[in-house]
C-alpha positions as CSV (number, residue, x, y, z in Angstrom):
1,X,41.2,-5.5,1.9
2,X,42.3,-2.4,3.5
3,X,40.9,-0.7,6.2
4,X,40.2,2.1,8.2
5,X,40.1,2.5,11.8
6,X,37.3,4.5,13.4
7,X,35.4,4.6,17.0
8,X,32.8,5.3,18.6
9,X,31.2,4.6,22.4
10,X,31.8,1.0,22.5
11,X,35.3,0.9,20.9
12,X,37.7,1.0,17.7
13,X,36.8,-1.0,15.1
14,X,38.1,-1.5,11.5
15,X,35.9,-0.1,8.4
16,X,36.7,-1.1,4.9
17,X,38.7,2.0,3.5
18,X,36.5,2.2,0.3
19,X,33.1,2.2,2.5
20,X,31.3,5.3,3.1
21,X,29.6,4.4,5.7
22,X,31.1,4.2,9.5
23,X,31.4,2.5,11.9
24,X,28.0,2.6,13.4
25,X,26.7,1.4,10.7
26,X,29.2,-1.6,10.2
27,X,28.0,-2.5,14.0
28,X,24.4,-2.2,12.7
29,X,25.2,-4.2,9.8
30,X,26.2,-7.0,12.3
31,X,23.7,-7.0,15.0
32,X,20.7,-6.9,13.0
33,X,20.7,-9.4,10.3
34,X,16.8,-9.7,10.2
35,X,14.4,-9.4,7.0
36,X,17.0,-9.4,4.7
37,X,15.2,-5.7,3.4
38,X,17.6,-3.2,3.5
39,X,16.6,0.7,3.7
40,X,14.2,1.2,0.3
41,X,15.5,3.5,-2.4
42,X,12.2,6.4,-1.4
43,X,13.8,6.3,2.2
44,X,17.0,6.7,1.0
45,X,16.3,10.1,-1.2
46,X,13.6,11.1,1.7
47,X,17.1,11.0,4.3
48,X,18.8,13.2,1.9
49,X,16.4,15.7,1.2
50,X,15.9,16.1,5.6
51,X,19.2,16.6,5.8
52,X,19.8,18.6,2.7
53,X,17.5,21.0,4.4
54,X,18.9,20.5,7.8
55,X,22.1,21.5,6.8
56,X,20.6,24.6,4.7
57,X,18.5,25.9,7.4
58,X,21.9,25.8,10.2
59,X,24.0,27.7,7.5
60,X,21.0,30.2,7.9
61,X,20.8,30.1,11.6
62,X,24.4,30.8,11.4
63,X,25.2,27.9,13.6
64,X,27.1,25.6,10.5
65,X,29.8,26.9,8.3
66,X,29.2,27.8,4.9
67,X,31.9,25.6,3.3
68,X,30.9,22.8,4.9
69,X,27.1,23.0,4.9
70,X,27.5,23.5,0.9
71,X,29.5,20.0,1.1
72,X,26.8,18.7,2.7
73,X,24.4,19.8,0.4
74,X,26.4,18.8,-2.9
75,X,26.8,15.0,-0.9
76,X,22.9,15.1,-0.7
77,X,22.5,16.1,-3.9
78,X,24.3,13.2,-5.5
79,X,22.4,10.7,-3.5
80,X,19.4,12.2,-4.6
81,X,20.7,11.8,-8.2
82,X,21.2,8.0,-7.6
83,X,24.6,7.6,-6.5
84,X,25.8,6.0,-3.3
85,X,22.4,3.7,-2.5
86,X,24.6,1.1,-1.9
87,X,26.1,2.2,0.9
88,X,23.1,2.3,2.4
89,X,23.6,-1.5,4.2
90,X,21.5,-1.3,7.2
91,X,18.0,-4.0,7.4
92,X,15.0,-2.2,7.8
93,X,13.9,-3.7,11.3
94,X,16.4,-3.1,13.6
95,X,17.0,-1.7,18.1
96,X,17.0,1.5,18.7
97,X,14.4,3.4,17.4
98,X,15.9,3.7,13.9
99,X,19.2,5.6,15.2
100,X,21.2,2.9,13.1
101,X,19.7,4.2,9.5
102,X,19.8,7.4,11.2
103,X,23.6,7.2,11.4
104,X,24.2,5.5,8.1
105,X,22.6,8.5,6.5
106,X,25.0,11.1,8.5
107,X,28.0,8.6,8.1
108,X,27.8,8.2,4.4
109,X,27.3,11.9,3.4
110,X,29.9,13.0,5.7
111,X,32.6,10.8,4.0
112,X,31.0,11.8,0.6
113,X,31.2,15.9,1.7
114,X,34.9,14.9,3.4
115,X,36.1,13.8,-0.8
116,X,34.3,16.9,-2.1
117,X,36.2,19.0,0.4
118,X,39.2,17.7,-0.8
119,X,39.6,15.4,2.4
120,X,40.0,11.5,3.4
121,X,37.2,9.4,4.3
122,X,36.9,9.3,8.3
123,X,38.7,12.8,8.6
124,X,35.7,13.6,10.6
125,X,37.5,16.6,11.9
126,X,36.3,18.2,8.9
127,X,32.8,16.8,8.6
128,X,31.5,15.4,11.2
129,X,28.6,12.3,10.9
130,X,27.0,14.1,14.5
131,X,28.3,17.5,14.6
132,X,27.9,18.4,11.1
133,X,25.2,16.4,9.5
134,X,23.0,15.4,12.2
135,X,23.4,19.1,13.5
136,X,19.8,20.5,14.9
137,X,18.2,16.7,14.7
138,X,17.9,13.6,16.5
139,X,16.9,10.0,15.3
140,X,13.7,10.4,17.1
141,X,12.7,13.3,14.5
142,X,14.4,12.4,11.3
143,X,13.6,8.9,11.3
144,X,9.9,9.1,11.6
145,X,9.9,12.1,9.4
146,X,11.9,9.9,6.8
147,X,9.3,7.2,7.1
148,X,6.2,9.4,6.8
149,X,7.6,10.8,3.6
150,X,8.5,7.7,2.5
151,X,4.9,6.4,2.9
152,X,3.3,9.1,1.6
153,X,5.0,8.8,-1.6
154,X,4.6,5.2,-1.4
155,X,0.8,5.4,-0.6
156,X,0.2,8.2,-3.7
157,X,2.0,5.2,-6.3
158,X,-1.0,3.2,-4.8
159,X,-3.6,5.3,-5.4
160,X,-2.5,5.3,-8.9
161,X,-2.5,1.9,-9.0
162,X,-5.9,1.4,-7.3
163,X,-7.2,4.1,-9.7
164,X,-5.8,2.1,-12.9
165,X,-7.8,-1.3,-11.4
166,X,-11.0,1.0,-11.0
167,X,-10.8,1.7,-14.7
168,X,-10.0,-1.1,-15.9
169,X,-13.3,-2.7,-13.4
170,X,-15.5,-0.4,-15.4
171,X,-14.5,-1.2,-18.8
172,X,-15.4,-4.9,-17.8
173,X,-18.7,-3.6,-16.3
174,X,-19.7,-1.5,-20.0
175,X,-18.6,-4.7,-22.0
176,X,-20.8,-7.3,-19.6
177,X,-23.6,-4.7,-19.2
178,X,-26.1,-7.0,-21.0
179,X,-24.9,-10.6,-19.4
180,X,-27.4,-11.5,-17.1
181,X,-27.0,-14.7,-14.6
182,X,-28.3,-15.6,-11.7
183,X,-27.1,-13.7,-8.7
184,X,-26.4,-15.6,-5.4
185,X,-26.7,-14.8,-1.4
186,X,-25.0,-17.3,0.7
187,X,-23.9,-19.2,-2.1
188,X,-27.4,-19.8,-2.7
189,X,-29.7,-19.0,-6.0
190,X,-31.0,-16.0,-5.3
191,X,-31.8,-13.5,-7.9
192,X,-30.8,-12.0,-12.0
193,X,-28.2,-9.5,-11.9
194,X,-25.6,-8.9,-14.6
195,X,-22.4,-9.3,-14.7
196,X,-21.7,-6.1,-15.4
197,X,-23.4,-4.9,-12.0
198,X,-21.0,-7.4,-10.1
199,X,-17.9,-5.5,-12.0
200,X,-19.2,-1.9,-11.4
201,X,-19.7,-3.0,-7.5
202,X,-16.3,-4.6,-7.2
203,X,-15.3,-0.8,-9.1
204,X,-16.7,1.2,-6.6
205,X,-15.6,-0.7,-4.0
206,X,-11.9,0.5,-5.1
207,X,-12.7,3.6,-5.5
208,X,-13.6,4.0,-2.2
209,X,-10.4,2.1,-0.9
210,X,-8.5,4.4,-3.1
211,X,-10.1,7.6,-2.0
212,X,-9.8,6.0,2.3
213,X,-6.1,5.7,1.3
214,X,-5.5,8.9,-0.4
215,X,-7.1,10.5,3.4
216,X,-5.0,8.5,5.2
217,X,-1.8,9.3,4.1
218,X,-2.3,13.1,4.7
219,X,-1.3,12.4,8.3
220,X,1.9,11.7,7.0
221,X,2.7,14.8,6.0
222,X,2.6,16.5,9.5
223,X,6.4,15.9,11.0
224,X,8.1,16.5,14.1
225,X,11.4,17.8,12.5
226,X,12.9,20.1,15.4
227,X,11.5,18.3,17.7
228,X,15.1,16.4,18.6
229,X,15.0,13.8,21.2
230,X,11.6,13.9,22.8
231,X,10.1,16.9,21.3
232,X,10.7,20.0,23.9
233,X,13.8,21.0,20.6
234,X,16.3,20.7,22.7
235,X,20.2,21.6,20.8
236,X,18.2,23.4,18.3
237,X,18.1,27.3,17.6
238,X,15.1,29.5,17.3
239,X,15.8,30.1,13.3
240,X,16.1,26.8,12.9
241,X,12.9,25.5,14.7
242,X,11.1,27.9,12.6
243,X,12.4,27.2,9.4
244,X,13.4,23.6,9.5
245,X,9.9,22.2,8.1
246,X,9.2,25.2,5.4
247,X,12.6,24.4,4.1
248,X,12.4,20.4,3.9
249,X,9.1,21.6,2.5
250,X,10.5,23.5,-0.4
251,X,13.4,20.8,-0.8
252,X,11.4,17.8,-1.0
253,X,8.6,18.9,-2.7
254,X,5.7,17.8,-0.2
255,X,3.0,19.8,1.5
256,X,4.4,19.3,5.0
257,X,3.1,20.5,8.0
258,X,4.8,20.9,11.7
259,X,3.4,19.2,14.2
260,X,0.6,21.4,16.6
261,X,2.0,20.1,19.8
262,X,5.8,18.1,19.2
263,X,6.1,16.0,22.2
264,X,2.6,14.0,21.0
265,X,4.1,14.1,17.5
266,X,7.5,12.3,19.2
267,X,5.3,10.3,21.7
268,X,2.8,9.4,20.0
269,X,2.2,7.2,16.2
270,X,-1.5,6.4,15.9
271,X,-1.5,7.8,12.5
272,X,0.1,4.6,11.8
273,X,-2.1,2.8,12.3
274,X,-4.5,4.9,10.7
275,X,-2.6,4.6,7.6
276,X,-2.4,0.3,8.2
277,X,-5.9,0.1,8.6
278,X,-7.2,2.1,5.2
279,X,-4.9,-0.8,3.8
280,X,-6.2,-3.3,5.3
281,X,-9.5,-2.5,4.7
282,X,-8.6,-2.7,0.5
283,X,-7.1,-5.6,1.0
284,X,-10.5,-7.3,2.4
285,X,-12.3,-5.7,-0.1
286,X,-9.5,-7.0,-3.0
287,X,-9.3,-10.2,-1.4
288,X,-13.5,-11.2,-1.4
289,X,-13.3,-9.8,-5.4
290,X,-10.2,-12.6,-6.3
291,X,-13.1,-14.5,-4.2
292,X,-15.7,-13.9,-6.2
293,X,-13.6,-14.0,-9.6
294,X,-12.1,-17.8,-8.3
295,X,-15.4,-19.0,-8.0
296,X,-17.2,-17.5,-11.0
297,X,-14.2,-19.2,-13.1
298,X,-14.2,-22.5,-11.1
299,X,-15.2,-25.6,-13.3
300,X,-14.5,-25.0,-16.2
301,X,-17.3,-27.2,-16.9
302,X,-17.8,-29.2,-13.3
303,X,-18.0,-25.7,-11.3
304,X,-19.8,-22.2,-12.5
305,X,-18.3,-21.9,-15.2
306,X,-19.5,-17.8,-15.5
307,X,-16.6,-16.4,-17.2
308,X,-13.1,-17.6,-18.1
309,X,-10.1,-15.8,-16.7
310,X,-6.9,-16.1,-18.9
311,X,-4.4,-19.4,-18.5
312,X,-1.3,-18.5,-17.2
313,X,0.3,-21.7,-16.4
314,X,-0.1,-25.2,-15.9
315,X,-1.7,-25.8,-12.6
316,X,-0.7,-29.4,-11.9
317,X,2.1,-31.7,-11.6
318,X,0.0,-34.7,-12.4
319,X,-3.2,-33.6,-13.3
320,X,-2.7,-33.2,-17.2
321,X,-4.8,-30.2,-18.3
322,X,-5.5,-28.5,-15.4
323,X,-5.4,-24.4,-15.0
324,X,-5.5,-22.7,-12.0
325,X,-6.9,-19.6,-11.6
326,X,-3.1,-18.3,-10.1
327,X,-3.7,-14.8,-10.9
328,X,-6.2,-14.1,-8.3
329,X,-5.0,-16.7,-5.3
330,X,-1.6,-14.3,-5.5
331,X,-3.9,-11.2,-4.8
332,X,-5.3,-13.5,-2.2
333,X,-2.0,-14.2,-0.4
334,X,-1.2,-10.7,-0.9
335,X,-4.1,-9.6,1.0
336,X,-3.4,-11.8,3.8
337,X,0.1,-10.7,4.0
338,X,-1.6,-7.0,4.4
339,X,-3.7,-8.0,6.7
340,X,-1.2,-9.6,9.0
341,X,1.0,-6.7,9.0
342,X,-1.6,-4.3,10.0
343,X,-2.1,-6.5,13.6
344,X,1.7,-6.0,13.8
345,X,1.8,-2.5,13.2
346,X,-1.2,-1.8,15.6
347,X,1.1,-3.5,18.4
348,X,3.7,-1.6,17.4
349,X,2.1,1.8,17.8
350,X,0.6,0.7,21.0
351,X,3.8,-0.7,22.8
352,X,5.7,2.7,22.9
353,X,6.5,4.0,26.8
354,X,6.8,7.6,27.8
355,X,8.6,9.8,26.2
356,X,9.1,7.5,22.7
357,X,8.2,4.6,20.5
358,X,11.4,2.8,19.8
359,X,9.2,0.4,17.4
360,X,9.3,2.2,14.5
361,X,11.2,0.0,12.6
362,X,9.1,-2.8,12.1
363,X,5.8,-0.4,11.5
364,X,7.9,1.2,8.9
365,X,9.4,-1.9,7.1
366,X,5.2,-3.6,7.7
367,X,3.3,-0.6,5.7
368,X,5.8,0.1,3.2
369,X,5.3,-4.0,2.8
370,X,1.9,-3.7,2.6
371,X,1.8,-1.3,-0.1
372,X,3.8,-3.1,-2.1
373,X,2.3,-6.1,-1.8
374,X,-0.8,-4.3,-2.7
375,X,0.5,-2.2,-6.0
376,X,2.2,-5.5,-7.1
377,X,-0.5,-7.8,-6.4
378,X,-3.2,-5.4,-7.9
379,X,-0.5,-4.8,-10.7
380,X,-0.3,-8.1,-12.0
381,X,-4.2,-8.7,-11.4
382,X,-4.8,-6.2,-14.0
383,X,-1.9,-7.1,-16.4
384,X,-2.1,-11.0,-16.2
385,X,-6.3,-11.5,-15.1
386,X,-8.7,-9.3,-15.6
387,X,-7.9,-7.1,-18.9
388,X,-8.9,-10.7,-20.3
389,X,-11.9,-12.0,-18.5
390,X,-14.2,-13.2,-21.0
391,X,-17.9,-13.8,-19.9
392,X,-19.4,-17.3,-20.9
393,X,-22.9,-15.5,-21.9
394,X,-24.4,-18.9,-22.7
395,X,-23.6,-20.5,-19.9
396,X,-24.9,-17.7,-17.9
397,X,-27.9,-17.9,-19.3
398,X,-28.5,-21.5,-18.8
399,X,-27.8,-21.6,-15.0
400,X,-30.3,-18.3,-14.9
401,X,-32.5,-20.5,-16.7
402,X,-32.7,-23.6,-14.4
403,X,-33.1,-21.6,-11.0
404,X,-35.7,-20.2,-9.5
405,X,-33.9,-16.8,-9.7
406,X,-37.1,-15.1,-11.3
407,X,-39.5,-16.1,-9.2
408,X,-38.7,-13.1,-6.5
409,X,-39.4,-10.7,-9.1
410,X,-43.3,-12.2,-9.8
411,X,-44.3,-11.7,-5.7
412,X,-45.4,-8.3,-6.7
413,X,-47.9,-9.2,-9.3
414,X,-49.7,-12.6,-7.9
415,X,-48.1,-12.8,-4.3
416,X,-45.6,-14.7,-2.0
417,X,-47.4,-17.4,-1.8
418,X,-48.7,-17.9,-5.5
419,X,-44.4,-17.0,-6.4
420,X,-43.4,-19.7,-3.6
421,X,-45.6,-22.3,-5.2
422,X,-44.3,-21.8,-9.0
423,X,-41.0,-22.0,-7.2
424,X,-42.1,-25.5,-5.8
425,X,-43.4,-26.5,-9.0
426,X,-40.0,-25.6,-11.4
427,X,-38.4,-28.2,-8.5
428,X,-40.0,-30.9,-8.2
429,X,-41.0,-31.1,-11.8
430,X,-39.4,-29.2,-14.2
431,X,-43.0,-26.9,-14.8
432,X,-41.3,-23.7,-16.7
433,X,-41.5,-20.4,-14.6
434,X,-42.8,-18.3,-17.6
435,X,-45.7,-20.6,-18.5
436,X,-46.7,-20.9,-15.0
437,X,-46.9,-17.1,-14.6
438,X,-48.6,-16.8,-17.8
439,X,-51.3,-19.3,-16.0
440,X,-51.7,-16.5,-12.9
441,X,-52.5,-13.9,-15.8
442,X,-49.2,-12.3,-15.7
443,X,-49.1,-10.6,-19.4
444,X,-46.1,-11.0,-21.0
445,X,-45.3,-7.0,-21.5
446,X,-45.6,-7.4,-17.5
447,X,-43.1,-10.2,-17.3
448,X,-40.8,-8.4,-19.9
449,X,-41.2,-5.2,-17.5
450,X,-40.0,-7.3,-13.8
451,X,-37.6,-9.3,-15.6
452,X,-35.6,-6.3,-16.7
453,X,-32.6,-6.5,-14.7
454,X,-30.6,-3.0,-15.4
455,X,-33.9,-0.8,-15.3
456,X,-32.4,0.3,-12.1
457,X,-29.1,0.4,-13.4
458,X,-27.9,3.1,-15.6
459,X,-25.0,3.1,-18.0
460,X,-21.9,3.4,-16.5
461,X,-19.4,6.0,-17.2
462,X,-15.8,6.1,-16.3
463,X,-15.5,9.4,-13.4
């Protein structure tokens, strides 16, 4: 293989020639070999566009020469359009406050700006990684500004996503409208419901995940960019520090916003967690539903027995026959994973000292985990679970039939007491609700009237 030679602070050391990346990023490469992740194709694009409009907004301040701020641009440009990804090598937790990514970014569109200028790869001379691309910035306000972009963009494919479950939760809740069962508290008979009031609930409790989420990720879009190292702009210019976010604004696309106050926007990442904890908080909310579905399926004819989710596989190695409900334990685990991430990301945010949080890494590579653990596990609920959930109406209707589910609703017409006693009655001896109600006087245009289970519950239509 050939080789270059490049250095840096600690020393010389040999780069493959063909690489566009440098030699901080080859030391990167071998000190952290940790999740095995390497820098996600959004953050990729996100680098380019910040220094895409880096490098336009020095040309302006007049601080960055023309010809090689349009090299810049052109090498941004073609990483935006897909090429070069893989030479970003670097795994996504890593030391130092995500100045390695950093520096793979500025390494690999300066070699890609040296070839369009008609130069070698590592003729810095003519493009520098630090002078040139990383001009007017610091790690400690591209990388975060990266991230937040990145996990906006992330967080809006969620929404979708969440928004696609919600739909498909209501067409379930219209085509079970009429299934009445017997609902439970503490795993208990309780009282009727339908099961297309259990669907609508498990529907509006996603649209309000999906509406928390949407909220939270605004604070992503507020960035320190010109902030530099610990937010007081230090190497920057006036016309830059003015400009920088409007322009990364109109590059990138996104609403952004500069930050009121930049030393809390270097110092400080609670929006974080902010953004952690709107997921978590779906994933609770996902995980009880799988909950709910798991149990409503369990049987088929030993357990509830309620509906019947689809069969995706065989669920034993020696059990001939048996189908687990897979679909939903995956959205389970996914949960948990989500869960698990946010405690990691609130330490994260917490442990930072002074003047930075050099943990940004790991609450980076733990959100963007998290969301897609939740758009693939909610994917793949949809696709492979609940678009065919099938409601076993007759078996519903028999478990509603020997419970004392009704009972509650008679307390109103002959009292507690008289209701508790008809209860007693079904239980020890089998004495049918109905006709003992009928023996209180209870008409049966009364009954018909108490027993209606959706006259509080209107038609549901899709928002």
């Amino acid at each position: 293989m050939d080789y270059r030679f490049e250095t840096d602070s600690v020393g010389e050391k040999k780069v493959p020639a063909e690489a566009y990346y440098g030699v901080q990023t080859l030391r990167a490469k071998e000190n952290f070999n940790i999740t095995g992740k390497k820098t996600p194709e959004v953050q990729i694009r996100t680098l380019a566009e910040i220094k895409k409009a880096c490098a336009m907004a020095n040309e302006k301040a007049g601080t960055l020469d023309k010809t090689i701020a349009e090299a810049i641009i052109k090498a941004c440009d073609e990483i935006l359009n897909g090429k070069f990804h893989d030479q970003f090598i670097l795994d996504q937790i890593q030391g130092g406050a995500g100045t390695s990514t950093n520096m793979n970014a500025n390494e690999v569109i300066a070699n890609i700006a040296l070839e369009i200028l008609g130069k070698q790869k590592g003729e810095y001379q003519y493009c520098h990684p630090n002078d040139h691309v990383n001009e007017s910035q610091s790690t400690n306000d591209v990388y975060p500004t990266s991230i937040k972009m990145s996990l906006y963009r992330t967080g809006l494919l969620l929404a979708e996503k969440l928004d696609e479950l919600y739909r498909g939760l209501i067409d379930k809740s219209e085509e079970f409208y009429d299934v009445v069962k017997i609902g439970r508290t503490q795993l208990m008979d309780a009282v009727p419901i339908t099961l297309g009031q259990e669907f609508h609930a498990y529907a509006s409790a996603v649209e309000r995940d999906k509406i928390r989420i949407q909220e939270a990720i605004k604070e992503m879009l507020t960035i320190n960019m010109g902030a530099t190292a610990i937010g007081t702009g230090i190497n920057t210019t006036e016309y830059y520090a003015e400009h920088i976010v409007p322009t990364l604004s109109e590059v990138s696309g996104l609403p952004l916003k500069r930050c009121e106050d930049m030393v809390d926007g270097t110092q400080n990442i609670e929006g974080f967690s902010v953004v952690s904890s709107s997921l978590k908080t779906c994933a609770i909310g996902l995980s009880k539903m799988a909950n709910d579905i798991r149990l409503m399926n369990s049987g088929p004819r030993a357990g509830l027995g309620e509906i019947t989710i689809p069969a995706k596989q065989n669920g034993s190695s020696i059990m001939p026959g048996k189908i687990n409900p897979v679909i939903p334990e995956v959205l389970n685990q996914c949960a948990f994973g989500v869960m698990g991430n946010d405690f990691t990301v609130t330490m994260a945010c917490e442990a930072g000292q002074l003047e930075l949080n050099a943990f940004e890494p790991v609450v980076f590579n733990r959100i963007f985990d998290s969301m897609t653990l939740l758009i693939n596990g909610v994917d793949t609920f949809i696709h492979n679970c609940l678009e065919g959930i099938a409601a076993n109406k007759e078996r519903c209707e028999d478990l509603l039939n020997h419970s004392t589910g009704y009972v509650t609703a008679l307390s109103p017409l002959i009292g507690y007491k008289k209701a508790a006693k008809i209860a007693k009655d079904f239980l020890k001896d089998g004495t049918p609700i109905m006709e003992s109600a009928l023996a209180y006087g209870i008409t049966k245009s009364q009954l018909e009237q108490v027993l209606n289970v959706n006259r509080f519950t209107p038609k549901f239509d899709k928002k």
